[in-house]
C-alpha positions as CSV (number, residue, x, y, z in Angstrom):
1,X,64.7,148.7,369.8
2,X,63.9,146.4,366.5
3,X,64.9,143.0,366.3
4,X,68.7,141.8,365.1
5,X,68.4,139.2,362.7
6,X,70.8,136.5,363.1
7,X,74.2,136.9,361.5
8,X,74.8,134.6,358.8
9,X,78.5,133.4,357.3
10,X,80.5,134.0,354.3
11,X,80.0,130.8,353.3
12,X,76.0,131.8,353.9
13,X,75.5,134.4,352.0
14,X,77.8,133.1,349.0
15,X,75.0,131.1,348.5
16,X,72.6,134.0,347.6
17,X,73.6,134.8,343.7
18,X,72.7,138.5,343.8
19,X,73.4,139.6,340.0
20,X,72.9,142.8,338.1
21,X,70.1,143.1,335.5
22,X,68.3,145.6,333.8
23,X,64.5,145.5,333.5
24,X,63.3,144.9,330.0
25,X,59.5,144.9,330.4
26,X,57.4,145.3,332.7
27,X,53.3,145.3,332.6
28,X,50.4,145.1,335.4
29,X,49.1,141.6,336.8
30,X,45.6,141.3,336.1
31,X,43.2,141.3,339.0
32,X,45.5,142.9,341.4
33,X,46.1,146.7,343.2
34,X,49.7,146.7,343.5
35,X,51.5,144.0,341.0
36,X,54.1,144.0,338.5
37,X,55.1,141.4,336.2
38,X,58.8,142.3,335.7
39,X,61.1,140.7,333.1
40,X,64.9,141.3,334.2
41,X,67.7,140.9,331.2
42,X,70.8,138.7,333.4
43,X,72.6,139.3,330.7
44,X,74.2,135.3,329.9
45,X,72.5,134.1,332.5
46,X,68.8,134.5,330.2
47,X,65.8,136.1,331.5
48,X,64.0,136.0,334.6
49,X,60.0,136.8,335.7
50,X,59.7,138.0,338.9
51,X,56.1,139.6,340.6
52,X,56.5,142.7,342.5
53,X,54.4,144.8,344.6
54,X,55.9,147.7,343.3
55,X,53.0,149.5,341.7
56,X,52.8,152.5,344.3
57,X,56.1,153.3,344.5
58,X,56.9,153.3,340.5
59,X,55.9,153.9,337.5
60,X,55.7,151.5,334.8
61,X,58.4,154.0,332.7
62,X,60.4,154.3,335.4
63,X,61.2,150.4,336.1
64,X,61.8,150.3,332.2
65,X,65.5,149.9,331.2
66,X,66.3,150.0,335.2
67,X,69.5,148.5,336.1
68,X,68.9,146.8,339.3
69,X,70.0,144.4,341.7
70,X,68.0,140.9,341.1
71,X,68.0,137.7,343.6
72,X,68.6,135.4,341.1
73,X,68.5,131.9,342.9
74,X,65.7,132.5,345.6
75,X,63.0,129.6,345.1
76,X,60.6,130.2,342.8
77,X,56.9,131.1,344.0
78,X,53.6,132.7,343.1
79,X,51.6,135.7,343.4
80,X,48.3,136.4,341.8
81,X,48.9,132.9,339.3
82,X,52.1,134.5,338.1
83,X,55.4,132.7,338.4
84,X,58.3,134.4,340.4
85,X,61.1,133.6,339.5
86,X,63.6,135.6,341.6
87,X,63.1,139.1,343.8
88,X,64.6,142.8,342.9
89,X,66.4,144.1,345.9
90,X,65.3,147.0,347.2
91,X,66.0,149.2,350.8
92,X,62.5,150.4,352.4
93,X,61.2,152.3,355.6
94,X,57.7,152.8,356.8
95,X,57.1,155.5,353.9
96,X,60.0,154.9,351.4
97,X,61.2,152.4,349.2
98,X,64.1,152.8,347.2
99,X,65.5,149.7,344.6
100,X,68.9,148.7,344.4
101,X,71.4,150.0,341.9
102,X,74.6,149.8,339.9
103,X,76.7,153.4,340.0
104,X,78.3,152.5,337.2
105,X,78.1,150.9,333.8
106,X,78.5,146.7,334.7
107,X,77.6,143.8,332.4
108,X,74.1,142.6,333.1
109,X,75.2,138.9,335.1
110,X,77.4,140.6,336.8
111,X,77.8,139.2,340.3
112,X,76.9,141.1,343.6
113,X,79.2,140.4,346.2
């Protein structure tokens, strides 16, 4: 049986600012096999770069003009020399992987709760 992580609070996962964006460019990081640079629209909330090893479970085209789910306030770190500025959510098994989205039409900014 896998692991449980360790519940967390309300007041925890307030914290997280999980907000809806839509994916306004994306292009391949030099030098690597399976990076994206991704550039997610937050609507009033600007812009945000995020590096994502998405490259063999989408195509370019089909990240473009994605609304997603985007991690909007995790520290910011770097892959490959790229700044990341945030994480797009996503649900994965050994096999899949499957990104987080709105089912219907929501401002980008909107927050996740």
């Amino acid at each position: 049986m896998p692991e449980q992580a360790s519940e967390v609070s309300v007041e925890e996962f307030k914290k997280l600012e999980l907000r809806v964006g839509t994916v306004v460019e994306v292009t391949r990081v030099p030098r690597t096999e399976k990076l994206y640079k991704v550039i997610v629209d937050l609507g009033k909330h600007g812009r945000k770069q995020t590096i994502t090893s998405l490259v063999g479970h989408y195509k370019q085209e089909e990240l473009l003009h994605k609304k997603i789910v985007f991690f909007s306030n995790l520290k910011e770190a770097r892959f490959a020399g790229q700044v990341s500025e945030g994480m797009l959510l996503a649900a994965s098994e050994e096999t899949a992987l499957s990104l987080l989205t709105v089912d219907r039409e929501i401002d980008n900014g909107a927050r996740v709760s």
